[in-house]
Short mmCIF file of the C-alpha atoms (twelve columns), coordinates in Angstrom:
data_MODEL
# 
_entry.id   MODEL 
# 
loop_
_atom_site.group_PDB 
_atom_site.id 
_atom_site.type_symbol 
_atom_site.label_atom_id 
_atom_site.label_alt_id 
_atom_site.label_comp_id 
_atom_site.label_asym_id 
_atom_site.label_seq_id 
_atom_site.Cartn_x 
_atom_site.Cartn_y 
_atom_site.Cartn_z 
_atom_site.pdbx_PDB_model_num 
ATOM 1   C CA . UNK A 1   97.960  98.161  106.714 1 
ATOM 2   C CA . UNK A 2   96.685  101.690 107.827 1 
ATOM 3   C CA . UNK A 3   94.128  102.921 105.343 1 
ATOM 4   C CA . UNK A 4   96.436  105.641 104.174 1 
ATOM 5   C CA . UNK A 5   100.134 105.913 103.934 1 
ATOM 6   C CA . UNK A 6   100.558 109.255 104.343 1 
ATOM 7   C CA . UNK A 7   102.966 111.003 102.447 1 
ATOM 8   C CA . UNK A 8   105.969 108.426 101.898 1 
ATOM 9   C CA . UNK A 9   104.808 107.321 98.567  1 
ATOM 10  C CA . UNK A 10  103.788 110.661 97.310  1 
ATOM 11  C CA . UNK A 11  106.792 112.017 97.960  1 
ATOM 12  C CA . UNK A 12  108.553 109.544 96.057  1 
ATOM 13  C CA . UNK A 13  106.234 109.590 92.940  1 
ATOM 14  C CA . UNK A 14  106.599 113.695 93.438  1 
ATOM 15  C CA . UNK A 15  110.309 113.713 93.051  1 
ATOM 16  C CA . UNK A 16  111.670 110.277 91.848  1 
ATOM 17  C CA . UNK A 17  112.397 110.877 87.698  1 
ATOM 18  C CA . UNK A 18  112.359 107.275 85.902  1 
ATOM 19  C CA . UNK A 19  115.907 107.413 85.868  1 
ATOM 20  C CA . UNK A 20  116.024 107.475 89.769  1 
ATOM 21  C CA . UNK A 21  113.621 104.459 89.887  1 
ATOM 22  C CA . UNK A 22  115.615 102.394 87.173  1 
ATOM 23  C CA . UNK A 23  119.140 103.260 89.598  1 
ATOM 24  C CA . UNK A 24  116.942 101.724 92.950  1 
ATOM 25  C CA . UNK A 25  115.674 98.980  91.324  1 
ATOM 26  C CA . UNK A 26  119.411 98.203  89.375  1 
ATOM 27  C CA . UNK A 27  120.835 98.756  92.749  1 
ATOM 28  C CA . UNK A 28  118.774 96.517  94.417  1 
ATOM 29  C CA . UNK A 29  119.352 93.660  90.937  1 
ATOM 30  C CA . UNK A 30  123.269 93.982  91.708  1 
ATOM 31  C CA . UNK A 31  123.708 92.894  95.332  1 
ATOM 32  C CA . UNK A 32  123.405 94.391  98.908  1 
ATOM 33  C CA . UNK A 33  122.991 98.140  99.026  1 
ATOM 34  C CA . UNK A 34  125.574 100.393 100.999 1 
ATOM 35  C CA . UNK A 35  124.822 101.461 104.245 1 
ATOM 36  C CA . UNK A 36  122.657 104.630 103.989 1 
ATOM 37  C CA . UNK A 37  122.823 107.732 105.654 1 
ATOM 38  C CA . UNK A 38  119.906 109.463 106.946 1 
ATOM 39  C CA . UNK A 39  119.761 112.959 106.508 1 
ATOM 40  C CA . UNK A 40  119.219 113.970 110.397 1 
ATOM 41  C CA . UNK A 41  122.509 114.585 112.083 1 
ATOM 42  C CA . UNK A 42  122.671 111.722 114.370 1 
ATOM 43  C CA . UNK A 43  122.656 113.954 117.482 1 
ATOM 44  C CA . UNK A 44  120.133 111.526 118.867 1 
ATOM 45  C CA . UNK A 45  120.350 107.720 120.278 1 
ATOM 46  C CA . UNK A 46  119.979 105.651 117.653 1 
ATOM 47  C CA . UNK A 47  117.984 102.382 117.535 1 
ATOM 48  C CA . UNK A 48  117.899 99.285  114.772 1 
ATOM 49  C CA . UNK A 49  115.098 98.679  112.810 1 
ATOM 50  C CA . UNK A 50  115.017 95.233  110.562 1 
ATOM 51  C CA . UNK A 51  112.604 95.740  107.444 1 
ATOM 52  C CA . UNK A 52  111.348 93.022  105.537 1 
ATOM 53  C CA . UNK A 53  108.721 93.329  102.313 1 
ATOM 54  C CA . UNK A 54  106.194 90.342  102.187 1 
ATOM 55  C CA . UNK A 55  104.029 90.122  99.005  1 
ATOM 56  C CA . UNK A 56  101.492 87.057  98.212  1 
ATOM 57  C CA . UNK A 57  103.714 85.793  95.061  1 
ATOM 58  C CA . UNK A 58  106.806 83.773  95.730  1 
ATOM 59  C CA . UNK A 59  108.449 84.763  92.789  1 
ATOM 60  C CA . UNK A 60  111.328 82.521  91.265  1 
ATOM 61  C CA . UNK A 61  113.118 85.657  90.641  1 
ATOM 62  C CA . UNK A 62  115.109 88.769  92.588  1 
ATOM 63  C CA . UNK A 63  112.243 90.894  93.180  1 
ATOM 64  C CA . UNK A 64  113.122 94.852  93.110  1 
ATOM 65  C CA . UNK A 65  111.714 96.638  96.021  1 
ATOM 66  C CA . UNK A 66  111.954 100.674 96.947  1 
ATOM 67  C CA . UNK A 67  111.359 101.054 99.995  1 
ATOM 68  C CA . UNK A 68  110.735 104.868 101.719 1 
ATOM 69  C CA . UNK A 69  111.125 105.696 104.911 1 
ATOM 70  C CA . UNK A 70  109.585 109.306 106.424 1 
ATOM 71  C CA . UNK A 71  110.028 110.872 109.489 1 
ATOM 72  C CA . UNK A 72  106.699 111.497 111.171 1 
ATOM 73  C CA . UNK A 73  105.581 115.140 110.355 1 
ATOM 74  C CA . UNK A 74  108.339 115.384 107.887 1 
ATOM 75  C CA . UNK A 75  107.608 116.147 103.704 1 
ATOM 76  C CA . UNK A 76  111.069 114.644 103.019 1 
ATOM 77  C CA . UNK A 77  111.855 111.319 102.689 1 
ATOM 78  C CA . UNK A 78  114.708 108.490 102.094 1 
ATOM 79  C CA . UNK A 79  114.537 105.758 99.059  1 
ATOM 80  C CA . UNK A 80  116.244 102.472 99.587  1 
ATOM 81  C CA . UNK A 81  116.516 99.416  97.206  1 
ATOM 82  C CA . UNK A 82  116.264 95.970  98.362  1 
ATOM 83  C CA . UNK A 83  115.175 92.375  97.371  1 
ATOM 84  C CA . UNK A 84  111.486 91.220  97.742  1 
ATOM 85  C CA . UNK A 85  111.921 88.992  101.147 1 
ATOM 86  C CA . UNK A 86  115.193 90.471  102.076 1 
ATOM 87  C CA . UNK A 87  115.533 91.919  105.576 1 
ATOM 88  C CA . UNK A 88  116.969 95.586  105.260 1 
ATOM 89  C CA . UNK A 89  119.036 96.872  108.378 1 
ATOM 90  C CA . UNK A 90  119.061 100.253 109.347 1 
ATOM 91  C CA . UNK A 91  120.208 102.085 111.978 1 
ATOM 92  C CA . UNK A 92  118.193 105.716 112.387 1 
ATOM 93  C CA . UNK A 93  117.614 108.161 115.144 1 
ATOM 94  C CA . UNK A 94  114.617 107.228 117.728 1 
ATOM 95  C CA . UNK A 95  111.364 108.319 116.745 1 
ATOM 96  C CA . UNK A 96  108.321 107.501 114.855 1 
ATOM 97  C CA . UNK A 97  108.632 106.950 110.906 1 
ATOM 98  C CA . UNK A 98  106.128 105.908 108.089 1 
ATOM 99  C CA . UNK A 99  107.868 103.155 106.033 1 
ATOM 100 C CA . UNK A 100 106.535 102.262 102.722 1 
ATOM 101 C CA . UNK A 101 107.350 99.443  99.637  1 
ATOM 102 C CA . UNK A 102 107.117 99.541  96.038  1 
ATOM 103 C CA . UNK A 103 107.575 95.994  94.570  1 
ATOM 104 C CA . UNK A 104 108.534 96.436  90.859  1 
ATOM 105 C CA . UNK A 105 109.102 94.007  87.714  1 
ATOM 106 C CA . UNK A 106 112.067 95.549  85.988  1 
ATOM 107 C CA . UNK A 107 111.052 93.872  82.803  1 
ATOM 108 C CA . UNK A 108 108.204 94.883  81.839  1 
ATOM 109 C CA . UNK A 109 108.291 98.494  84.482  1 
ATOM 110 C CA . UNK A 110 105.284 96.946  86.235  1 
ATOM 111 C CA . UNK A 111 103.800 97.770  89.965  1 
ATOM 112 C CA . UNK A 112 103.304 94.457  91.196  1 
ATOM 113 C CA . UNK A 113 102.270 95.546  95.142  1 
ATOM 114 C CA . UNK A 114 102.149 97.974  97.555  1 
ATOM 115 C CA . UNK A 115 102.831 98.324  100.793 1 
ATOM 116 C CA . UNK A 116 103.287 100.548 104.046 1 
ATOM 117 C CA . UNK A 117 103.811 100.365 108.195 1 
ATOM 118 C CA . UNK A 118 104.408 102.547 110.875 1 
ATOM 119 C CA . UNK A 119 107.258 102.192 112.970 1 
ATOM 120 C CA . UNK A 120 109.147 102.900 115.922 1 
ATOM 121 C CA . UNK A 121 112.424 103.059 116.665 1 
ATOM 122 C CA . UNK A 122 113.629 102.463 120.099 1 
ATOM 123 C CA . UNK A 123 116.884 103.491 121.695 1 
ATOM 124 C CA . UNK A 124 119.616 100.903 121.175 1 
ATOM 125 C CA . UNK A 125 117.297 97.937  120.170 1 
ATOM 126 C CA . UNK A 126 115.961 96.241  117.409 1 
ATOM 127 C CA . UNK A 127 112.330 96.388  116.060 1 
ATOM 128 C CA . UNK A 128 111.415 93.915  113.491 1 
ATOM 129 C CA . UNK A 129 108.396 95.065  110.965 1 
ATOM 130 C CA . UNK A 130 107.018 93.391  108.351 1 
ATOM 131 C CA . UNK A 131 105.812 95.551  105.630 1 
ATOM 132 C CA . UNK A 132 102.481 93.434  103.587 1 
ATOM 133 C CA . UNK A 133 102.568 94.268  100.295 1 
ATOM 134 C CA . UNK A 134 99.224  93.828  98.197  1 
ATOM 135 C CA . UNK A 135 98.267  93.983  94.448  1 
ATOM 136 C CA . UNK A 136 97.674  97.858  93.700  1 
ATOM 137 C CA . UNK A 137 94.194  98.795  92.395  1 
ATOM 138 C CA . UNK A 138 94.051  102.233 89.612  1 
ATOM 139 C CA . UNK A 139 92.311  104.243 92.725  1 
ATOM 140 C CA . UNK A 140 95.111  103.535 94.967  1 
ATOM 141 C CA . UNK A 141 97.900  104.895 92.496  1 
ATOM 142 C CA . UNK A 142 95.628  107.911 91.884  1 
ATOM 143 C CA . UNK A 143 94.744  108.601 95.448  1 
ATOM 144 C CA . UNK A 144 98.745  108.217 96.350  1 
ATOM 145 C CA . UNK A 145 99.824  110.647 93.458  1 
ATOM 146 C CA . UNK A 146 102.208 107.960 91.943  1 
ATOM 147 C CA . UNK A 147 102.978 110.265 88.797  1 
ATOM 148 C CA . UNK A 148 105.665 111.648 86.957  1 
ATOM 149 C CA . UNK A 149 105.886 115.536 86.932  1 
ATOM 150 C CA . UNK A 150 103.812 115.513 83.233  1 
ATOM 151 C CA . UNK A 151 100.971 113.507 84.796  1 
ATOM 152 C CA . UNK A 152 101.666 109.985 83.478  1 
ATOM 153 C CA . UNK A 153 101.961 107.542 85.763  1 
ATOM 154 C CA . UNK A 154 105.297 105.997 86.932  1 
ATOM 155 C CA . UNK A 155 104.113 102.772 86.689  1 
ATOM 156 C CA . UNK A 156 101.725 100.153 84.663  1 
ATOM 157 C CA . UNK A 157 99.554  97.972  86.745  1 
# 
């Protein structure tokens, strides 16, 4: 992992509300997720990229995961929901992005790891990455602002 994920997960903790979390992570609980649209008109080439979240449990259960992907240079980001060892599809304009995974327990509204990857995507092909996700520490969630608007943090650990 790079030593710092940028802004992907910041901007997430900045604007997600609990509410949005609990939607990802029920989204990602009730099957595949819809095909999303990235906000860049898609006057570009597009290329494939195939995302899949690795964390050092093998749990015996669907595993929420929110994954973010961010342009390069861009404060704005995209939140998508998948399954813990699920390989997410997306098709996005070429360029350089910062992708990064939140792997949640929805029962008890635990962070159980953390994760991020830099990618490129390349005209009409497919790039496989593998996002690692490890066991978050308390300076890590402080250091990545992952905090509601009031200061409390989104999470537990």
């Amino acid at each position: 992992m790079d030593p710092h994920p940028g802004g992907a997960l910041a901007w997430l903790a900045q604007g997600a509300a609990a509410n949005l979390l609990d939607r990802l992570v029920d989204r990602a609980l009730d099957g595949p997720p819809l095909a999303p649209a990235w906000p860049r008109p898609g006057k570009t080439a597009a290329g494939t990229v195939e995302i899949t979240v690795r964390h050092h449990t093998a749990a015996k259960i669907r595993t929420p995961v929110i994954l973010t992907l961010q342009e390069d240079g861009s404060r704005a980001g995209t939140a998508f929901p998948t399954l813990l060892g699920h390989t997410a599809r997306l098709a996005l304009p070429v360029g350089h992005y910062l992708g990064a995974a939140l792997v949640v327990n929805p029962r008890r509204r635990t962070l159980q790891g953390i994760g991020w990857s830099r990618l490129t995507v390349v005209t009409h092909r497919t790039s496989p990455v593998i996002i690692p996700a490890q066991r978050p520490s308390a300076p890590v969630i402080l250091q990545l602002g992952l905090r509601k608007a009031d200061g409390t943090p989104l999470f537990r650990l």
